[in-house]
C-alpha positions as CSV (number, residue, x, y, z in Angstrom):
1,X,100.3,37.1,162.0
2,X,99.4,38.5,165.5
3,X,101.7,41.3,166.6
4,X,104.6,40.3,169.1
5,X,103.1,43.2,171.7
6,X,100.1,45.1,171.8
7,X,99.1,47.6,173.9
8,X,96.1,50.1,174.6
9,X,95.8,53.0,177.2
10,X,92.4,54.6,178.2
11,X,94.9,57.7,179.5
12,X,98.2,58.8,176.6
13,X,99.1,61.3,179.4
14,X,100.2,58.6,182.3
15,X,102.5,57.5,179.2
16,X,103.5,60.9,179.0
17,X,104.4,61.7,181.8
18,X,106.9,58.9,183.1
19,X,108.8,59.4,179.5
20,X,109.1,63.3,180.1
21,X,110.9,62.7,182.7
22,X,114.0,60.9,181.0
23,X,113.1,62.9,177.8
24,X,116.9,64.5,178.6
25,X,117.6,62.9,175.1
26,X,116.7,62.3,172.0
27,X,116.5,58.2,171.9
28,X,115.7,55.5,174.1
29,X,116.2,51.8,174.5
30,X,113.2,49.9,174.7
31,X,112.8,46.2,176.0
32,X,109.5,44.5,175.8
33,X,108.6,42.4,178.8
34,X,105.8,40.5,180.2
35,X,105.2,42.8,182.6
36,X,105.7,45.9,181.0
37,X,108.0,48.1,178.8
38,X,111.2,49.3,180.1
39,X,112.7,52.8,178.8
40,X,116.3,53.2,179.2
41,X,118.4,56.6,178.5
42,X,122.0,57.5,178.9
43,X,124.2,60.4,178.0
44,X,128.3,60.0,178.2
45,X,128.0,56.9,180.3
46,X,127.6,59.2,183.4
47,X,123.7,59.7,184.1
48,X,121.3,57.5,183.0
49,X,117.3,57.3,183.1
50,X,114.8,54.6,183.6
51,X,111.2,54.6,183.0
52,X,109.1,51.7,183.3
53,X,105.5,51.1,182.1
54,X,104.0,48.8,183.8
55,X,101.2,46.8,181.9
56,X,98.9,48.0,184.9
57,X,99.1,51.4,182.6
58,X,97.3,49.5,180.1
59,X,93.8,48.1,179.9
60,X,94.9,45.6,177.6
61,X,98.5,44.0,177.4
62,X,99.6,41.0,175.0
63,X,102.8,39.9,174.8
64,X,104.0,36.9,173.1
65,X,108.0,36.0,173.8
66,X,109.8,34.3,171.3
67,X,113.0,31.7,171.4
68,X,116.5,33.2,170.8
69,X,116.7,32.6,167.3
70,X,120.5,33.5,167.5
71,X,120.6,30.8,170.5
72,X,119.2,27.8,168.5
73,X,121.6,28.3,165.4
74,X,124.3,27.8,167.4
75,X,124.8,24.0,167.7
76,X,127.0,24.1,170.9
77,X,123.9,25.8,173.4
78,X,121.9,23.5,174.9
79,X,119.5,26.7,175.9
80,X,118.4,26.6,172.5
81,X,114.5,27.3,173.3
82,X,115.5,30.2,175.7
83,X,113.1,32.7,175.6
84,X,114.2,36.9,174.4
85,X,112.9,40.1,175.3
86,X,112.4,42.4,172.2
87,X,115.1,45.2,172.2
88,X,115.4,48.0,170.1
89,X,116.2,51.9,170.1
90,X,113.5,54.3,168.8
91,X,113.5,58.0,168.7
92,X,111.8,59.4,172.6
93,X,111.6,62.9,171.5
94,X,109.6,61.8,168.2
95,X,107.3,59.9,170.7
96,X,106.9,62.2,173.4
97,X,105.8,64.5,170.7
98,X,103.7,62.7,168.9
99,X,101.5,62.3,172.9
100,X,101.5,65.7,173.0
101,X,99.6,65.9,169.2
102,X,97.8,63.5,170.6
103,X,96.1,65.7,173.3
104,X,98.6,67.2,175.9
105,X,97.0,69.9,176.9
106,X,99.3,73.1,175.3
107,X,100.1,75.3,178.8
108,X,101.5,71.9,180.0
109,X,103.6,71.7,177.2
110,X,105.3,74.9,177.8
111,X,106.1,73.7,181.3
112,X,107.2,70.4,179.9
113,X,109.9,72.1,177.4
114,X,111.1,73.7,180.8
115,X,114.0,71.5,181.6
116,X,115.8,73.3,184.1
117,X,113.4,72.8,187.3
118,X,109.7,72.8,186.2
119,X,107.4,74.6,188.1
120,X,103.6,73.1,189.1
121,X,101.4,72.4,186.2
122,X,98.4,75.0,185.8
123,X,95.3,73.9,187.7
124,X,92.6,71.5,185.7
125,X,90.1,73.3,183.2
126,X,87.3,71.5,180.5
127,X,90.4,71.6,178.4
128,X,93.1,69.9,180.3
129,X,94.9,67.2,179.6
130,X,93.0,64.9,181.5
131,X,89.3,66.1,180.1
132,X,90.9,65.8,176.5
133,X,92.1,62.5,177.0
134,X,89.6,60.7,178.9
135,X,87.6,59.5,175.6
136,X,90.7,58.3,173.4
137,X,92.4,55.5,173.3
138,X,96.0,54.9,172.8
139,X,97.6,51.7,171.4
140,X,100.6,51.0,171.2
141,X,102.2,48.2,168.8
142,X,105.9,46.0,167.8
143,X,104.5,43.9,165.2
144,X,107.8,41.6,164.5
145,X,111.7,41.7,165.0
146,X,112.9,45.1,162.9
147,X,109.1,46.4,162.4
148,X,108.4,50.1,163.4
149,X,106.7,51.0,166.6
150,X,103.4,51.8,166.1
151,X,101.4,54.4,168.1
152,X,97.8,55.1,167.2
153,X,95.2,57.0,168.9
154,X,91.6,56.7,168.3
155,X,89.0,59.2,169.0
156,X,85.0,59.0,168.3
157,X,85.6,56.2,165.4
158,X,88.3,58.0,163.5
159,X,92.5,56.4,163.6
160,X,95.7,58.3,163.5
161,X,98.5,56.2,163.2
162,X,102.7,57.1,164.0
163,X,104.9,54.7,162.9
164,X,108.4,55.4,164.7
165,X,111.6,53.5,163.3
166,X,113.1,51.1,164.8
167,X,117.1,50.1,165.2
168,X,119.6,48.2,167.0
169,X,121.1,48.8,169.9
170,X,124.6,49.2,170.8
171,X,126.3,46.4,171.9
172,X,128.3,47.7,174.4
173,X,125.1,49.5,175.7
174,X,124.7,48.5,179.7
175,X,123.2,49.9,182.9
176,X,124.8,52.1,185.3
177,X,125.8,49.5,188.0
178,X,124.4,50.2,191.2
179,X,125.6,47.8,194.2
180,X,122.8,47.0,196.0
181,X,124.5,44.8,198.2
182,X,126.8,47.7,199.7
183,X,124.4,50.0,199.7
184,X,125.8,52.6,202.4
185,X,123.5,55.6,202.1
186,X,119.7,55.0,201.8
187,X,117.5,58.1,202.3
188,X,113.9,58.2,201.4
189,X,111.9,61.8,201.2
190,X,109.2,64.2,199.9
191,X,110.3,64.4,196.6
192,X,109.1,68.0,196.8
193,X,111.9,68.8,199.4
194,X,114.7,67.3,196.9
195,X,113.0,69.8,194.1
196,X,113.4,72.9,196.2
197,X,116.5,72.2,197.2
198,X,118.2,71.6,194.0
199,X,116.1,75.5,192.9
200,X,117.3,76.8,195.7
201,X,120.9,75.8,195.3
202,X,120.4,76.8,191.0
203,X,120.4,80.3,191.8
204,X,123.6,80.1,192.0
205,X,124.7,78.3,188.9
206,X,126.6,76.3,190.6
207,X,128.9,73.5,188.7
208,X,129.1,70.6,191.4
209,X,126.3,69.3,193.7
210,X,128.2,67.5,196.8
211,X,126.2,65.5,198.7
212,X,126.9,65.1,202.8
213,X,125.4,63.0,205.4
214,X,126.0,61.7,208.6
215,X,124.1,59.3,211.2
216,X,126.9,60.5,214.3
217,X,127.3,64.2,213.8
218,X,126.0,67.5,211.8
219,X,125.1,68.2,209.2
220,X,122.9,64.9,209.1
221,X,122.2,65.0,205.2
222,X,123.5,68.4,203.3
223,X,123.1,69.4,199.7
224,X,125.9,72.3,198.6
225,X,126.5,73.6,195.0
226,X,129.9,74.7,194.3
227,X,132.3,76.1,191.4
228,X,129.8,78.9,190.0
229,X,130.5,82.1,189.5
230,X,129.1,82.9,192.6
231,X,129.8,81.3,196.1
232,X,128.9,78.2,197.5
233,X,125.8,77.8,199.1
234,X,124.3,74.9,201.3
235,X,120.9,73.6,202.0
236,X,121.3,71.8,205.2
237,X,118.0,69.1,206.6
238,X,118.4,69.7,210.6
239,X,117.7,66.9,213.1
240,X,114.9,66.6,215.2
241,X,115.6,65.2,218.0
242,X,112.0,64.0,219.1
243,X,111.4,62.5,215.7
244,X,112.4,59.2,215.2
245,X,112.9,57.3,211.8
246,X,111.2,54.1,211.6
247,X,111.6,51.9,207.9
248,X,108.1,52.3,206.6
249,X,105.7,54.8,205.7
250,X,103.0,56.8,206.8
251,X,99.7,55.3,206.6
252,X,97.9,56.2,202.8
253,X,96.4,54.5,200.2
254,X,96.3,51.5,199.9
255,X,98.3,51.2,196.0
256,X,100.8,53.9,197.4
257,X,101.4,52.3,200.8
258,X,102.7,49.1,198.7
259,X,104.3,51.3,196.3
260,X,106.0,52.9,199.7
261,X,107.4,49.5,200.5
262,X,109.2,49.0,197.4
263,X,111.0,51.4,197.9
264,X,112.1,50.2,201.4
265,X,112.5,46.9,199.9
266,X,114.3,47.4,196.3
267,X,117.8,46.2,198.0
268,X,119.5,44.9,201.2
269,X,119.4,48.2,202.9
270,X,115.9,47.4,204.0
271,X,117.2,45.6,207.2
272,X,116.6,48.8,208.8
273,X,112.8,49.0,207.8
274,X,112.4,46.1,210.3
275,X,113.1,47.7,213.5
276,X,113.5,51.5,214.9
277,X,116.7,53.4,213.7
278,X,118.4,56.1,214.7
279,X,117.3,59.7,214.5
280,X,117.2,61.4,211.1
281,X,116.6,64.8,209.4
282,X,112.9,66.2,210.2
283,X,111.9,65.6,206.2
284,X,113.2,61.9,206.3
285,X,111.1,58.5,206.4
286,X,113.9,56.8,206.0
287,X,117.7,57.9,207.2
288,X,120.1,55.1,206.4
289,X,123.9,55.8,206.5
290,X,126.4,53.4,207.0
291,X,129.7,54.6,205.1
292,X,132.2,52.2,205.6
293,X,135.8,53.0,207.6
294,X,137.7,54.2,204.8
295,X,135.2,57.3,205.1
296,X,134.7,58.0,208.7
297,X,131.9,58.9,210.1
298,X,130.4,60.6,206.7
299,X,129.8,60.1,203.4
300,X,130.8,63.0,201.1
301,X,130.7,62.6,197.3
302,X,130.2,65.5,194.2
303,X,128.9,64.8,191.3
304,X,127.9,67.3,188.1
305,X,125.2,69.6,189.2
306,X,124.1,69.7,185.4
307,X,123.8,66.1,185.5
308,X,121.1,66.4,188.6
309,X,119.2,69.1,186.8
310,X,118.1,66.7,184.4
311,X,116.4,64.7,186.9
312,X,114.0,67.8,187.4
313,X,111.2,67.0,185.4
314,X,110.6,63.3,187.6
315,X,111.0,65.8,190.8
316,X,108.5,68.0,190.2
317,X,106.0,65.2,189.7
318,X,107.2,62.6,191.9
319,X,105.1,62.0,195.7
320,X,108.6,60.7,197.4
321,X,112.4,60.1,196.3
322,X,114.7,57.3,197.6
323,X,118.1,58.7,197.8
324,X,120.7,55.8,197.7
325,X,124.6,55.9,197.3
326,X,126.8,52.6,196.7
327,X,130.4,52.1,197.9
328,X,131.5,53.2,194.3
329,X,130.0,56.5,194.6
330,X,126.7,55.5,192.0
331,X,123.9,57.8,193.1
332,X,120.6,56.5,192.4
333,X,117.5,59.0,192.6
334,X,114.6,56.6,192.6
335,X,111.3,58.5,192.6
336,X,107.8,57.2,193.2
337,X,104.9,59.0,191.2
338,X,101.1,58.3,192.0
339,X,99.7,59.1,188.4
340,X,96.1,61.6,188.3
341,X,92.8,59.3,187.5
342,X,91.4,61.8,185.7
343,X,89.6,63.5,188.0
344,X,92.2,65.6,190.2
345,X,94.6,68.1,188.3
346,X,97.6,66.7,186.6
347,X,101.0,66.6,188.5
348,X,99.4,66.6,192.2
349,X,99.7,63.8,194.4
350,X,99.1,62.5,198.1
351,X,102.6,64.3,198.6
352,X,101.0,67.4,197.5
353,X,97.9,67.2,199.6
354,X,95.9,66.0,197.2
355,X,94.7,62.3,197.2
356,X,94.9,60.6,193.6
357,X,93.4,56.9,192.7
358,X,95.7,56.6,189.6
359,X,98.6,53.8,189.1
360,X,102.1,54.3,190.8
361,X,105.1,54.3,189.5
362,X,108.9,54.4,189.3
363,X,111.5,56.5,187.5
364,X,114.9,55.9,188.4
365,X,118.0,58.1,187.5
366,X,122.3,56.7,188.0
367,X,124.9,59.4,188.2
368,X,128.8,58.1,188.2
369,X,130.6,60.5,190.8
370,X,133.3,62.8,190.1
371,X,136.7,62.0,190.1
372,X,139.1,64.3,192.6
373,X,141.0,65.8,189.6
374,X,137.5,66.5,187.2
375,X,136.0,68.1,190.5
376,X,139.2,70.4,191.0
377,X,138.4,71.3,187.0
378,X,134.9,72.2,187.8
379,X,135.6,73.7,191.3
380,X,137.6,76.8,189.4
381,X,134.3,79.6,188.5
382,X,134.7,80.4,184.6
383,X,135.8,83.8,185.1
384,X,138.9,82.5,187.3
């Protein structure tokens, strides 16, 4: 009986990397689709993390979808033939180990267990990841409704095989709604800029990351950490005023300037890609803010600065971010990462200089805002 999905990757570290960066828990939701597999995380309803794996990653991607067997029992649906993605929850930090058995090169690994703000990965050796991994082959296998995941890896004729379990997810389980058709903040960046801002603002533990931005007056866009032990501090972007914003990208290769579209694209607030906007912040491609009455002239919303830190990992490796805020306060860090061929070190990119001629890819993190009275909680330092 062929296997439901099946499939092989020349390069275990691309996998690798998009799952470290929602690795924040120990289990994931996987969906099976026909054009890739989707990894979905959540903690406490409040943050959640999306990885997707594009069948691109793969040199070879089968896929057969099945009808809803649940759907033709029932004698009432006429959608009886309707066709089901698998679904099913396996363990991530069992699989993003058993990569890193599988060749991850060991100095990256002790970056990788660095969750609070990892710092560059060591430059390339004979023994990097890449080098290691360029002769194995990684497959990857869900054989039937209820069977284990299969990883295998094989290297110079020899098979080692991990079977993860499988189980059911919840049935309550959801995504974090972002409304993308009241979008009113839409900011894309260097996701390096984002990265150094949230270290900068760490180093003074602070409890609460509030978030600030204008189109009319300053501060344009602001980051501030507050309710440490110490005082608040703020990173503020300043506005240049000879520098205007347009709604696409600088000119770059051609996979990423495509990739750079989608994320001017992904939702209604790409109206303003089409003509000139106003002036932004100096690090900005994109400055979109359009808060509605109710709010002024500027958006201001706080959400747990914990909560950010775990989108650390997908910072550090990310080329850009989209920042995006919805009327109900749902932040959405969306961040595009141009994946190494092989042949440059791992974990640089075009934003770091350094031109890469891998896949690109998406990793996309939800926070739920804070409400007034759990910010006033986590506004009071610990030794007040």
């Amino acid at each position: 009986m062929e296997p439901l999905f099946t499939g092989v990757s020349n390069n275990a570290h691309h996998l690798y990397t998009l799952l470290s960066c929602i690795g924040f828990t120990s289990r994931a939701t996987v969906q099976i689709t026909p054009e890739g597999l989707r990894f979905s995380v959540e903690e406490g309803r409040v943050i959640q993390g999306l990885a997707f794996l594009d069948k691109s990653l793969f040199t070879s991607y089968s896929f057969i979808a099945t009808p809803d067997a649940s759907q033709a029992e029932a004698p009432d649906t006429q959608d009886s033939d309707e066709v089901i993605y698998p679904q099913f929850v396996i363990s991530l930090s069992a699989l993003l180990e058993t990569l890193k058995i599988f060749g991850i090169n060991e100095n990256q690994d002790k970056n990788d267990r660095d969750t609070s703000l990892p710092q560059t990965n060591p430059a390339s050796s004979a023994f990097s990841a890449p080098s290691l991994l360029m002769n194995r082959s990684c497959t990857l296998q869900y054989a039937s409704h209820g069977a284990p995941f299969s990883i295998a890896i094989t290297e110079s004729g020899v098979q080692t095989t991990c079977e993860l379990v499988t189980y059911e997810p919840e049935d309550d389980e959801s995504d974090i709604p972002l409304q993308r058709d009241a979008i009113i903040m839409k900011i894309i960046m260097r996701s390096a800029w984002l990265h150094n801002s949230i270290a900068e603002l760490n180093s003074s533990t602070p409890t609460i990351l509030k978030i600030s931005a204008s189109a009319k007056k300053a501060p344009y866009f602001a980051l501030s950490g507050a309710g440490g032990s110490f005082s608040e501090s703020t990173v503020e972007f300043s506005m240049d005023q000879h520098k205007e914003i347009f709604g696409t990208a600088p000119r770059q290769t051609t996979q990423a300037s495509q990739a750079s579209h989608r994320l001017l694209a992904d939702d209604g607030s790409s109206r303003a890609g089409a003509a000139k906007s106003k002036l932004g912040p100096t690090v900005t491609e994109t400055f979109m803010v359009s808060p509605p009455s109710s709010m002024g002239d500027q958006i201001k919303q706080s959400y747990r600065f914990g909560l950010i830190r775990k989108a650390a990992r997908a910072m550090s490796v990310a080329s850009k971010v989209s920042i995006r805020g919805d009327q109900q306060g749902v932040l959405s860090l969306q961040f595009m990462i141009e994946l190494d061929d092989g042949q440059a070190p791992a974990g640089r990119s075009i934003g770091a200089g350094i031109k890469t001629t891998g896949p690109v890819c998406f990793v996309d993190f939800r926070f739920v805002p804070l409400l007034d009275e759990e910010e006033a909680e986590l506004d009071v330092p610990e030794d007040g």
